[in-house]
PDB file of N, CA, C and O in Angstrom, chain B, residues numbered from 101:
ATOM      1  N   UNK B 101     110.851  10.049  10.813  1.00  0.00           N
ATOM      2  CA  UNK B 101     111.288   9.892  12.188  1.00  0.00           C
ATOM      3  C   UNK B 101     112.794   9.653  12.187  1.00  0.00           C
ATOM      4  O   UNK B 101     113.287   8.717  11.558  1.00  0.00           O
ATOM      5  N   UNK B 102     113.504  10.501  12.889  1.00  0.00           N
ATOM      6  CA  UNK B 102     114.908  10.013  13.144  1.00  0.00           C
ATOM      7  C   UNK B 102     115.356   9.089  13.355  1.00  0.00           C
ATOM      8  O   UNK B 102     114.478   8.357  13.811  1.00  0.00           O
ATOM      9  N   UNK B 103     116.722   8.353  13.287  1.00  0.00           N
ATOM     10  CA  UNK B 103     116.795   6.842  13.570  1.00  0.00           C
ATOM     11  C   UNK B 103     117.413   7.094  14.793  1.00  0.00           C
ATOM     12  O   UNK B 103     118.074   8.125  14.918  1.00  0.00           O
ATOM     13  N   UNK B 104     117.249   5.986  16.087  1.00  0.00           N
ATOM     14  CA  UNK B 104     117.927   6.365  16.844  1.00  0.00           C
ATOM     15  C   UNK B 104     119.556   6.092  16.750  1.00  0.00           C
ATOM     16  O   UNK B 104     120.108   5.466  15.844  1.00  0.00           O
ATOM     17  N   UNK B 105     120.220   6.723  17.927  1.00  0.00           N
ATOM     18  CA  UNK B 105     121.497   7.390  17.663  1.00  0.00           C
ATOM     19  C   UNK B 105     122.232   5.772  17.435  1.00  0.00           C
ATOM     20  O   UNK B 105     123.239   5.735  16.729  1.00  0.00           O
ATOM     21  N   UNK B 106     121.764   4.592  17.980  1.00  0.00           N
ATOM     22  CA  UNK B 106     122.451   3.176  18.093  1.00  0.00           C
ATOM     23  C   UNK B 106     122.633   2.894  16.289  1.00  0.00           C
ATOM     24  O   UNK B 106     123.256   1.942  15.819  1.00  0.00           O
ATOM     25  N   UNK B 107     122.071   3.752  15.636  1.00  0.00           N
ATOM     26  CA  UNK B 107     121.601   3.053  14.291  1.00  0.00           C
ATOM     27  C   UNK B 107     122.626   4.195  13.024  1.00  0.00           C
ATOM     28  O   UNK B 107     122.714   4.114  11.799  1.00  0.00           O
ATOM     29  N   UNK B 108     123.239   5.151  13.985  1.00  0.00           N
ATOM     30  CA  UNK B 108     123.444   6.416  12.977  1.00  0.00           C
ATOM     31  C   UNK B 108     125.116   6.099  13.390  1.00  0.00           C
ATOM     32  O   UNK B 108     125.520   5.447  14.353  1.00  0.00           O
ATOM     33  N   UNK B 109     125.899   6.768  12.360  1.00  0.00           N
ATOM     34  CA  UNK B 109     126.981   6.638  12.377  1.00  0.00           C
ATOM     35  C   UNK B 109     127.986   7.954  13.144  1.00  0.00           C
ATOM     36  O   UNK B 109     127.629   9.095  12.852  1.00  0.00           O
ATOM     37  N   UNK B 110     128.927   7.847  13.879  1.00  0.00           N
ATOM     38  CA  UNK B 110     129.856   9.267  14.226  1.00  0.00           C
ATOM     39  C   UNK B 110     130.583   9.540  12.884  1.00  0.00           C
ATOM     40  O   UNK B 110     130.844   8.654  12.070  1.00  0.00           O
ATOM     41  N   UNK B 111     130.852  10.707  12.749  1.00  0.00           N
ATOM     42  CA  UNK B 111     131.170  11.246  11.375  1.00  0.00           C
ATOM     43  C   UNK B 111     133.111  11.647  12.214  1.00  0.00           C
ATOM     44  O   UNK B 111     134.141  11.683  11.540  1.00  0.00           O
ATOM     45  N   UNK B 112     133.083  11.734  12.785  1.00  0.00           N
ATOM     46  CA  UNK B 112     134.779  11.807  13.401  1.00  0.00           C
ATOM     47  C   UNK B 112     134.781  13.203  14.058  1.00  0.00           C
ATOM     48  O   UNK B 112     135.798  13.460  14.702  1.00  0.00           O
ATOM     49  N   UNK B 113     133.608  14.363  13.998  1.00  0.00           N
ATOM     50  CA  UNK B 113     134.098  15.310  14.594  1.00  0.00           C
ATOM     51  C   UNK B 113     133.143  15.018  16.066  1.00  0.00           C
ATOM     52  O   UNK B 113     132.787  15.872  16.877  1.00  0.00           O
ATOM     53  N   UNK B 114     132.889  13.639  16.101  1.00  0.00           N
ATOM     54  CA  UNK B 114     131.678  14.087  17.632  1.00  0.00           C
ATOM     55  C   UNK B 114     130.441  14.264  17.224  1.00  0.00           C
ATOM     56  O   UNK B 114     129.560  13.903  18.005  1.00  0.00           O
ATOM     57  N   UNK B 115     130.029  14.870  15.886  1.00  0.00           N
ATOM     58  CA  UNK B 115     128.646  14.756  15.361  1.00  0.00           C
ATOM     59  C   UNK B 115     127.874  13.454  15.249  1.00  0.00           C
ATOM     60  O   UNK B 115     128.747  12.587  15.196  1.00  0.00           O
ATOM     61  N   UNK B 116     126.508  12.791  15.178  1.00  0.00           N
ATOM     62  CA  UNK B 116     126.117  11.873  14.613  1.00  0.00           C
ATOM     63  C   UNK B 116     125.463  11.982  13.121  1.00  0.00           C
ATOM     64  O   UNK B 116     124.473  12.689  12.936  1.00  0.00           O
ATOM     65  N   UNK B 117     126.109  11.198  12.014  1.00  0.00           N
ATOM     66  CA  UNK B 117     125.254  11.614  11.035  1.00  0.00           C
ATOM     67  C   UNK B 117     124.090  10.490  11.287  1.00  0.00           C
ATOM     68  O   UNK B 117     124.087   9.557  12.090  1.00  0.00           O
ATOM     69  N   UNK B 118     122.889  10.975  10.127  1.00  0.00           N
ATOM     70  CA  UNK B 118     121.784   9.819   9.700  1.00  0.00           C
ATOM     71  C   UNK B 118     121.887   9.256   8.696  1.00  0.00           C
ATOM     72  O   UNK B 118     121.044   8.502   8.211  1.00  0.00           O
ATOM     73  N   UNK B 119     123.336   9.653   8.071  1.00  0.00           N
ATOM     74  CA  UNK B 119     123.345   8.603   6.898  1.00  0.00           C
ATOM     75  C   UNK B 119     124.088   7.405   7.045  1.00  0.00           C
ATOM     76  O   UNK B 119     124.897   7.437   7.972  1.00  0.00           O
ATOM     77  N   UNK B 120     124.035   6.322   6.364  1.00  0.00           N
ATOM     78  CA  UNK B 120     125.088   5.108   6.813  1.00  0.00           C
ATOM     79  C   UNK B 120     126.178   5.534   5.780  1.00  0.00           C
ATOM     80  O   UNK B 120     126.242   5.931   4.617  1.00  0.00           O
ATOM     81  N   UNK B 121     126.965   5.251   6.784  1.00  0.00           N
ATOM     82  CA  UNK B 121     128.450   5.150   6.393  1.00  0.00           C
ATOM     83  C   UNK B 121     129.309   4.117   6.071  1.00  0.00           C
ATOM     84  O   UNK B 121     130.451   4.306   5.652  1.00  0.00           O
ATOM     85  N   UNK B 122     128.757   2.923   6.265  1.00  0.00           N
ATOM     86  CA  UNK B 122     128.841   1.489   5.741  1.00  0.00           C
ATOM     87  C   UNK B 122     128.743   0.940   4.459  1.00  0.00           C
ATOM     88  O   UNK B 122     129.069  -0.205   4.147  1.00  0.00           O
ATOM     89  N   UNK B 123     128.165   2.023   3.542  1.00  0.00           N
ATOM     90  CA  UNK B 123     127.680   1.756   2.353  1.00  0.00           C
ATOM     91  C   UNK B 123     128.189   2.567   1.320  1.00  0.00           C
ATOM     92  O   UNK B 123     127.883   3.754   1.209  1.00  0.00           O
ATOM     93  N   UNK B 124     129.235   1.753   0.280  1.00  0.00           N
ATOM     94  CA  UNK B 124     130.022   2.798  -0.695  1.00  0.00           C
ATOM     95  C   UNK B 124     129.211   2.974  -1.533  1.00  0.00           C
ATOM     96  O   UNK B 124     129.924   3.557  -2.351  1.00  0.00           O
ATOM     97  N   UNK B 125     128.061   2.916  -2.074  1.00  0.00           N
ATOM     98  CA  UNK B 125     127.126   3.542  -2.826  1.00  0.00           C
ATOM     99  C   UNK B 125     126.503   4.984  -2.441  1.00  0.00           C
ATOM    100  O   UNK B 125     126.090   5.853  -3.209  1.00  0.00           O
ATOM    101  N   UNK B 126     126.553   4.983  -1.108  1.00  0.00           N
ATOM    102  CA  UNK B 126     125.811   5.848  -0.195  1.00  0.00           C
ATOM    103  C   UNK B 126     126.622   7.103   0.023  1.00  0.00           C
ATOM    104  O   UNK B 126     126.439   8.306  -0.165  1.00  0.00           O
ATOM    105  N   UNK B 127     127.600   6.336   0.499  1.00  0.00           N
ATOM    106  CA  UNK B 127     129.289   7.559   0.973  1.00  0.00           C
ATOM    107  C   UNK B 127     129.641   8.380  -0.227  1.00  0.00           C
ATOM    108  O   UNK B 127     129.896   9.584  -0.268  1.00  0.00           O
ATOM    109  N   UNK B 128     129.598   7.272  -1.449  1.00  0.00           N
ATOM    110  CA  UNK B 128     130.013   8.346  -2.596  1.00  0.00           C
ATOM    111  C   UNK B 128     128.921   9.093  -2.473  1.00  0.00           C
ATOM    112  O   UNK B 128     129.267  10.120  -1.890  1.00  0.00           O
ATOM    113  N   UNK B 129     127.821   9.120  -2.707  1.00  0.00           N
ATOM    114  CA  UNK B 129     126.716   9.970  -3.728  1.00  0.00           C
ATOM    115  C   UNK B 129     126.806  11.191  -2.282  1.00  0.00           C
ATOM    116  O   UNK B 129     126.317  12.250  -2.673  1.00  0.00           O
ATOM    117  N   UNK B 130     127.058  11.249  -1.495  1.00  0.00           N
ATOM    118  CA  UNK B 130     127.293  12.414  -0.287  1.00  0.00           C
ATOM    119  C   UNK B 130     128.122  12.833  -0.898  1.00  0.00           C
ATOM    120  O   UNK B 130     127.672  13.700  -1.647  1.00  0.00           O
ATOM    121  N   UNK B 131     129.544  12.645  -1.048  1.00  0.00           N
ATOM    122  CA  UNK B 131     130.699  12.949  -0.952  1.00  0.00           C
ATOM    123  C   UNK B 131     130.593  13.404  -2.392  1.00  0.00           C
ATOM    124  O   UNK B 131     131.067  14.536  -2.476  1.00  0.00           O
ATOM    125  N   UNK B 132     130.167  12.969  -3.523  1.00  0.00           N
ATOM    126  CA  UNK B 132     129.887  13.733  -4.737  1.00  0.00           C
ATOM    127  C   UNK B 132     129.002  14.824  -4.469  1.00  0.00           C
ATOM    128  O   UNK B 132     129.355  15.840  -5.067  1.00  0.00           O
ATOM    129  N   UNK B 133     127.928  14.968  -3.744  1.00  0.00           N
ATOM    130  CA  UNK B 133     126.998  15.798  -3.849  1.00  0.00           C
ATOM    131  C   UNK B 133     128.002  16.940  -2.949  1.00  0.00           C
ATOM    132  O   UNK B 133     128.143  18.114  -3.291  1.00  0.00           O
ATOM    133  N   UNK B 134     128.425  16.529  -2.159  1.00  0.00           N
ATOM    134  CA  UNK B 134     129.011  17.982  -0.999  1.00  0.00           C
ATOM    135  C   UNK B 134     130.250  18.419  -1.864  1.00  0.00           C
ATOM    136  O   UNK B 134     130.851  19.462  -1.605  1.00  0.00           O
ATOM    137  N   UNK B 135     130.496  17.862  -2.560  1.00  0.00           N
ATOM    138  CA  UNK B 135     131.835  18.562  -3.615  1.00  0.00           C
ATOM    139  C   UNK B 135     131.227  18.887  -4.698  1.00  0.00           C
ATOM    140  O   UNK B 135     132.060  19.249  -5.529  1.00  0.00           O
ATOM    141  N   UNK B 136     130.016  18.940  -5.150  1.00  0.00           N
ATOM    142  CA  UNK B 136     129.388  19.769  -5.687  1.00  0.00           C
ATOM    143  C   UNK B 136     129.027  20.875  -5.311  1.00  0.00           C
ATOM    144  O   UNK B 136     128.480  21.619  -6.125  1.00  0.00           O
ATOM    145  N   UNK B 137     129.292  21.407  -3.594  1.00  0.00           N
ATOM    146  CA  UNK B 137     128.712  22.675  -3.122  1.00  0.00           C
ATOM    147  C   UNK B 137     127.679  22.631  -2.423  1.00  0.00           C
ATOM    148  O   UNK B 137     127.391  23.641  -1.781  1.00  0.00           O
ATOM    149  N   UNK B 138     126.830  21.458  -2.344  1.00  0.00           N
ATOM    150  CA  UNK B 138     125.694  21.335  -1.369  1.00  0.00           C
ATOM    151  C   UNK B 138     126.632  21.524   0.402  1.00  0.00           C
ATOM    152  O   UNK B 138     127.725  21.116   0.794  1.00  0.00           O
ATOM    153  N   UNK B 139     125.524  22.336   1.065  1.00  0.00           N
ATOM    154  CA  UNK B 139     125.831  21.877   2.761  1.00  0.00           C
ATOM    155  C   UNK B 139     125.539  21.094   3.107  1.00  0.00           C
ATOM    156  O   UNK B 139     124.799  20.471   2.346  1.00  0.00           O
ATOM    157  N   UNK B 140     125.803  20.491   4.374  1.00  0.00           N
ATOM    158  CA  UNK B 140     125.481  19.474   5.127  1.00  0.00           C
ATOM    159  C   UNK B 140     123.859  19.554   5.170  1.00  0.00           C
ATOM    160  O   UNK B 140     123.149  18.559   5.029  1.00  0.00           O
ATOM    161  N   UNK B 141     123.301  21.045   5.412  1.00  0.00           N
ATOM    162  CA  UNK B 141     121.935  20.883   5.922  1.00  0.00           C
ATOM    163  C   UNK B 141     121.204  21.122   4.582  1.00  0.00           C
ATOM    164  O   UNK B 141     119.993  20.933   4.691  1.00  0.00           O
ATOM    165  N   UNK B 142     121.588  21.465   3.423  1.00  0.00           N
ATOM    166  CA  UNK B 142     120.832  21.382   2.425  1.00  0.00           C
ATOM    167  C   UNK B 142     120.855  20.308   2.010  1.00  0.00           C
ATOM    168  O   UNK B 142     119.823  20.047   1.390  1.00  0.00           O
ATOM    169  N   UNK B 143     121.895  19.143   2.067  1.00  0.00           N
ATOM    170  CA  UNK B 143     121.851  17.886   1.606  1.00  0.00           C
ATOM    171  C   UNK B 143     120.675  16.695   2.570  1.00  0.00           C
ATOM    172  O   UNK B 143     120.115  15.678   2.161  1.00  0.00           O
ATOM    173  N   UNK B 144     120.643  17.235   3.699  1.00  0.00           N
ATOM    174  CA  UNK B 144     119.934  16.816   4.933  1.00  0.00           C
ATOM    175  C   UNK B 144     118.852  17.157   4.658  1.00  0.00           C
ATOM    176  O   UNK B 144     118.089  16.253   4.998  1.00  0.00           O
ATOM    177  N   UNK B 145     117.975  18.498   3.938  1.00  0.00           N
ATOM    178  CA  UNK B 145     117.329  19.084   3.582  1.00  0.00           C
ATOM    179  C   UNK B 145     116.271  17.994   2.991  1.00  0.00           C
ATOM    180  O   UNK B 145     115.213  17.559   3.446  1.00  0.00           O
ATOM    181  N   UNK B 146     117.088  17.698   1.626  1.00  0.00           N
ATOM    182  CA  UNK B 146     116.642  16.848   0.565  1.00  0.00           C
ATOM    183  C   UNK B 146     116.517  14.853   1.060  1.00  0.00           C
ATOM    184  O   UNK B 146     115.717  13.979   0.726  1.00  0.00           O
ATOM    185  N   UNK B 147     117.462  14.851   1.760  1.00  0.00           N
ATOM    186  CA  UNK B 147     117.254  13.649   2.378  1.00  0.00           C
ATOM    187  C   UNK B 147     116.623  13.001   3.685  1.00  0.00           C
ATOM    188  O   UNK B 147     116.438  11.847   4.072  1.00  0.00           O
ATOM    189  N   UNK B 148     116.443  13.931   4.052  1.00  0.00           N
ATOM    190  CA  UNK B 148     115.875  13.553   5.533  1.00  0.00           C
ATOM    191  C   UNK B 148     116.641  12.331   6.235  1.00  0.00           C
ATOM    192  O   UNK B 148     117.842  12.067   6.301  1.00  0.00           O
ATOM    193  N   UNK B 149     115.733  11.815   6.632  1.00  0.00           N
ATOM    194  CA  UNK B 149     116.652  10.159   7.273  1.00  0.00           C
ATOM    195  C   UNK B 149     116.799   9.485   6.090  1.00  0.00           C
ATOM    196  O   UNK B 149     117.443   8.493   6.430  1.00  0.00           O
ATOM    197  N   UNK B 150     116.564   9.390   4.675  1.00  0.00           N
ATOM    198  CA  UNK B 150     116.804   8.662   3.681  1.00  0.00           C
ATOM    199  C   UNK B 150     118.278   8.208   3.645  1.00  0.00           C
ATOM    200  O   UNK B 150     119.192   8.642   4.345  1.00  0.00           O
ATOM    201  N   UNK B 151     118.323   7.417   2.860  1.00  0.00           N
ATOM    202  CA  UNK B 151     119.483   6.582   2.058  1.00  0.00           C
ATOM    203  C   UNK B 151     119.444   7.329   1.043  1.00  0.00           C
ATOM    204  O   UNK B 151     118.396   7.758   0.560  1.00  0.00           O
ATOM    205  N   UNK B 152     120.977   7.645   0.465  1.00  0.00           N
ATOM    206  CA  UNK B 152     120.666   8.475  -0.604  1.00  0.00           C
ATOM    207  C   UNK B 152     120.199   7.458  -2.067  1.00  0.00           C
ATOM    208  O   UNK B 152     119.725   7.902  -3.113  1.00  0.00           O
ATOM    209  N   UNK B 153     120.498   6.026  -1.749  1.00  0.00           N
ATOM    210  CA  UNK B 153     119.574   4.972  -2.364  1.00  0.00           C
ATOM    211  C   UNK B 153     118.596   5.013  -2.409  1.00  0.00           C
ATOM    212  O   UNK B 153     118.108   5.326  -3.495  1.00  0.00           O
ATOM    213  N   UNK B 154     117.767   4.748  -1.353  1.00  0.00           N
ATOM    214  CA  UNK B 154     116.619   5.111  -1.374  1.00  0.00           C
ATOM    215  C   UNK B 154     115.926   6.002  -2.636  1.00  0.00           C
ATOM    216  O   UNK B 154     114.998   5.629  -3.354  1.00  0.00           O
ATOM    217  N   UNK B 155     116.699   7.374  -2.699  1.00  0.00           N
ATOM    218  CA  UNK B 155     116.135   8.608  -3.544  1.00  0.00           C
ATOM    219  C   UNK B 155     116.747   8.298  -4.492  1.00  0.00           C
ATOM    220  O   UNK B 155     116.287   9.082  -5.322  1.00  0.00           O
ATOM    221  N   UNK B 156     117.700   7.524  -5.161  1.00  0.00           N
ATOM    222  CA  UNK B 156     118.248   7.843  -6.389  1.00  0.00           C
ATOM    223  C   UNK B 156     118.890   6.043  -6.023  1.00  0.00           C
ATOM    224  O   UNK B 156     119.923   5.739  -5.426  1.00  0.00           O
ATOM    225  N   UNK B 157     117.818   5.105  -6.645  1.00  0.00           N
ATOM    226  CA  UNK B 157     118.524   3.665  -6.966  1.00  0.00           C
ATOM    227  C   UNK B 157     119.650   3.579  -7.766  1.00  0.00           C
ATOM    228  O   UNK B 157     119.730   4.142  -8.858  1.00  0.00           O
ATOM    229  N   UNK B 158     120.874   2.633  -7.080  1.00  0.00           N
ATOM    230  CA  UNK B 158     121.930   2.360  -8.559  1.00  0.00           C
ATOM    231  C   UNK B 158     121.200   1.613  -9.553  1.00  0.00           C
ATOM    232  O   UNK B 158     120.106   1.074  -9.384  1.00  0.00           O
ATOM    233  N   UNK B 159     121.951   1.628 -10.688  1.00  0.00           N
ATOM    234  CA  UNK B 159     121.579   1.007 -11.640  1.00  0.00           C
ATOM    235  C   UNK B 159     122.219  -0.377 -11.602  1.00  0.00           C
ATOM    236  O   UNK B 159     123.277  -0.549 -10.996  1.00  0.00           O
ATOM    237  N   UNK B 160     121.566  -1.409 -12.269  1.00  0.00           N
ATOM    238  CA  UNK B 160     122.359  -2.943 -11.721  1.00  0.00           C
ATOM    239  C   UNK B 160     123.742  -2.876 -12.891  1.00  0.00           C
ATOM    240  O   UNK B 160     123.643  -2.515 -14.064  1.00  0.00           O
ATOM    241  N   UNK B 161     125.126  -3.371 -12.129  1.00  0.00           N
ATOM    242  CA  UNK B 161     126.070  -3.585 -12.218  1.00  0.00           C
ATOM    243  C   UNK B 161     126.588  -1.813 -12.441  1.00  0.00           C
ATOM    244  O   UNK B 161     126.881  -1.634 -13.624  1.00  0.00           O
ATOM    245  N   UNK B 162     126.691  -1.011 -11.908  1.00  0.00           N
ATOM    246  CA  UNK B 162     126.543   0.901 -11.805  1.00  0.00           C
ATOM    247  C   UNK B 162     127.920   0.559 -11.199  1.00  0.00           C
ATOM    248  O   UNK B 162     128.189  -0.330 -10.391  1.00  0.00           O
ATOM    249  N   UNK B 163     128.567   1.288 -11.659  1.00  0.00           N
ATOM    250  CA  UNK B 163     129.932   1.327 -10.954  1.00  0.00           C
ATOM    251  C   UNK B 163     129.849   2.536  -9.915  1.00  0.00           C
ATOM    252  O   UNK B 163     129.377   3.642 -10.182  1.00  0.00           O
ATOM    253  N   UNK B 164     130.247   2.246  -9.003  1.00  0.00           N
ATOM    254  CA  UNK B 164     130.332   3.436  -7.554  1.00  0.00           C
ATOM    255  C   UNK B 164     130.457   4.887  -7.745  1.00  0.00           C
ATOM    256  O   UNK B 164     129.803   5.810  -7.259  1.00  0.00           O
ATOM    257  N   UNK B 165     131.876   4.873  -8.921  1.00  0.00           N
ATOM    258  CA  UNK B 165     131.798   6.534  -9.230  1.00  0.00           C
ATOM    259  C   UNK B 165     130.988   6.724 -10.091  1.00  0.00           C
ATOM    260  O   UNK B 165     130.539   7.853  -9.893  1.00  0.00           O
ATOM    261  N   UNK B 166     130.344   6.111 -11.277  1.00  0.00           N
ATOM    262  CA  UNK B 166     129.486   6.921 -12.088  1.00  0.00           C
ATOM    263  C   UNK B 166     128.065   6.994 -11.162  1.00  0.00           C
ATOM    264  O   UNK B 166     127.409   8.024 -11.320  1.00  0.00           O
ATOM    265  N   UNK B 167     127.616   6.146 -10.356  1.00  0.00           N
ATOM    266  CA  UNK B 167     126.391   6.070  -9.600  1.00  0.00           C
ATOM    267  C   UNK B 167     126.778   7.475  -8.397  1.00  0.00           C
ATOM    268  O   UNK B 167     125.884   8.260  -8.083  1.00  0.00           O
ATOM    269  N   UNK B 168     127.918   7.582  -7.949  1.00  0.00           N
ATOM    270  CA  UNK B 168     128.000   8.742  -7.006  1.00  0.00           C
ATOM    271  C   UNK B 168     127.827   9.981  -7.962  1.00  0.00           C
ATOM    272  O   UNK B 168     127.132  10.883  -7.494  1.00  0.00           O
ATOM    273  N   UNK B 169     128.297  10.159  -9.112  1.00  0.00           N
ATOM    274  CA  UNK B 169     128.074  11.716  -9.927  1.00  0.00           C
ATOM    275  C   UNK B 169     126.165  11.540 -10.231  1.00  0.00           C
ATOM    276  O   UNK B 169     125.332  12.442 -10.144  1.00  0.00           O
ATOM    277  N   UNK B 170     125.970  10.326 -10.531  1.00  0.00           N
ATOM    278  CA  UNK B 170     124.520  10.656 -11.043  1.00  0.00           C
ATOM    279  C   UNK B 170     123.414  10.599 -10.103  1.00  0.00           C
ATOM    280  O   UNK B 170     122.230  10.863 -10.315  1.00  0.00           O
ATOM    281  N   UNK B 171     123.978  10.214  -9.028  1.00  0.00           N
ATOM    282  CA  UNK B 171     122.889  10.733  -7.644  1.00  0.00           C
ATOM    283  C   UNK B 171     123.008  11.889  -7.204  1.00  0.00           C
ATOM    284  O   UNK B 171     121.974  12.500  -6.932  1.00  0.00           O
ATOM    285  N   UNK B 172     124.335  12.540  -7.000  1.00  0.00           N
ATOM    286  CA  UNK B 172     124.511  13.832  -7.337  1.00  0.00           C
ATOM    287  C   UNK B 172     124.102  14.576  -7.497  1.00  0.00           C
ATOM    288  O   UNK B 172     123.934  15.476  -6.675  1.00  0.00           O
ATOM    289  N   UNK B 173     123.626  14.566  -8.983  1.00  0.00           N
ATOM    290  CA  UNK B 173     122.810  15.448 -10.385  1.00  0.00           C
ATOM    291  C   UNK B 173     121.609  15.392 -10.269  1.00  0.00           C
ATOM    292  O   UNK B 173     120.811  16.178 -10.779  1.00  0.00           O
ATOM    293  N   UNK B 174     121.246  14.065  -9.301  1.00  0.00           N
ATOM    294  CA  UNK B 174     119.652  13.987  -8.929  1.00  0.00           C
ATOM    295  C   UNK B 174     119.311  14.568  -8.199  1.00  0.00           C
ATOM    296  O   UNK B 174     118.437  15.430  -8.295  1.00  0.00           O
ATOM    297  N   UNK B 175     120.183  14.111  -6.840  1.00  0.00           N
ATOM    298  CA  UNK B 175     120.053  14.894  -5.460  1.00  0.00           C
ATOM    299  C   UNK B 175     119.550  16.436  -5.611  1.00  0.00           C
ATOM    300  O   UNK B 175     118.610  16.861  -4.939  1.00  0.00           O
ATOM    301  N   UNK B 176     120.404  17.403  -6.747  1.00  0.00           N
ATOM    302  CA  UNK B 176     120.491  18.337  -7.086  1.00  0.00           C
ATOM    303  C   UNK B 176     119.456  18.918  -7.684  1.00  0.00           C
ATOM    304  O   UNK B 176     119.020  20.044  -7.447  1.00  0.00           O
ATOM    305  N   UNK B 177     118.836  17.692  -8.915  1.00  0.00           N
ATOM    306  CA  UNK B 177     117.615  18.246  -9.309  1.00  0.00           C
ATOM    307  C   UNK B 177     116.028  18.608  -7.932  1.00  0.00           C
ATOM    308  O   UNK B 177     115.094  19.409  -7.986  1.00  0.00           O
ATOM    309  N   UNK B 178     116.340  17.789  -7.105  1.00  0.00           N
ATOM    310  CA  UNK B 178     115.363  17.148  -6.440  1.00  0.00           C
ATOM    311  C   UNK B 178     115.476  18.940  -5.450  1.00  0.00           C
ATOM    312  O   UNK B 178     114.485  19.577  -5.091  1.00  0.00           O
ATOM    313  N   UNK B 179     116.535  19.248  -5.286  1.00  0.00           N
ATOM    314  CA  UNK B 179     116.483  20.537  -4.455  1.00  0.00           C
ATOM    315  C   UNK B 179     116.253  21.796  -5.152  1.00  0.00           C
ATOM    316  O   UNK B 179     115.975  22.886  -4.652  1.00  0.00           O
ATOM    317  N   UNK B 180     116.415  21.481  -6.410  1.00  0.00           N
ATOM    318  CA  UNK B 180     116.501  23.039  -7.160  1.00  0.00           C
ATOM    319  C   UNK B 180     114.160  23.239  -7.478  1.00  0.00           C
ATOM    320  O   UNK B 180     113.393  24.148  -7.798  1.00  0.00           O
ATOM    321  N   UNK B 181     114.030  21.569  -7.067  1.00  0.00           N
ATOM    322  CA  UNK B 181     112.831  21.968  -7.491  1.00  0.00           C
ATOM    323  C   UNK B 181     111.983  22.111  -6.126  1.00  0.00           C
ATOM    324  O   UNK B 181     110.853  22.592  -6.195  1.00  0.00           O
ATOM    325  N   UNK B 182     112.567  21.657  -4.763  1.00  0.00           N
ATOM    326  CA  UNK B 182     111.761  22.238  -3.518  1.00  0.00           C
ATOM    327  C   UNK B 182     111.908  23.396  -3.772  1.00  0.00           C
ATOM    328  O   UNK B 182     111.424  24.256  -3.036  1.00  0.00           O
TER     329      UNK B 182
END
């Protein structure tokens, strides 16, 4: 179920995303995954309303950039196999 719009973040062009944008665990593993070449809607695809936490937990004490490349690589596996 979608979250409603009070709960989703503006992305700056007027769009609403469903991901939180509050969360540098979260922001990276997008921002790694879409500079990997994923679209918006294939990344949306794989996540639905998820956290990209949710689908791919950090590891405890995970530093931000290595946890953003290896959600990434997950994110990635997780679509090559839908």
């Amino acid at each position: 179920m979608p979250r409603p719009a009070s709960e989703r973040s503006s992305q700056g062009n007027g769009r609403v995303s469903a991901w939180p944008q509050a969360r540098p665990y979260s922001r990276r593993a997008i921002r790694e995954a879409l500079e990997a070449g994923f679209t918006t809607e294939e990344l949306s695809g794989v996540l639905g309303d998820r956290d990209p936490t949710d689908l791919v937990p950090p590891h405890r004490h995970e530093a931000v950039p290595e946890y953003g490349r290896r959600a990434a690589g997950e994110i990635m596996v997780r679509y090559v196999q839908s």
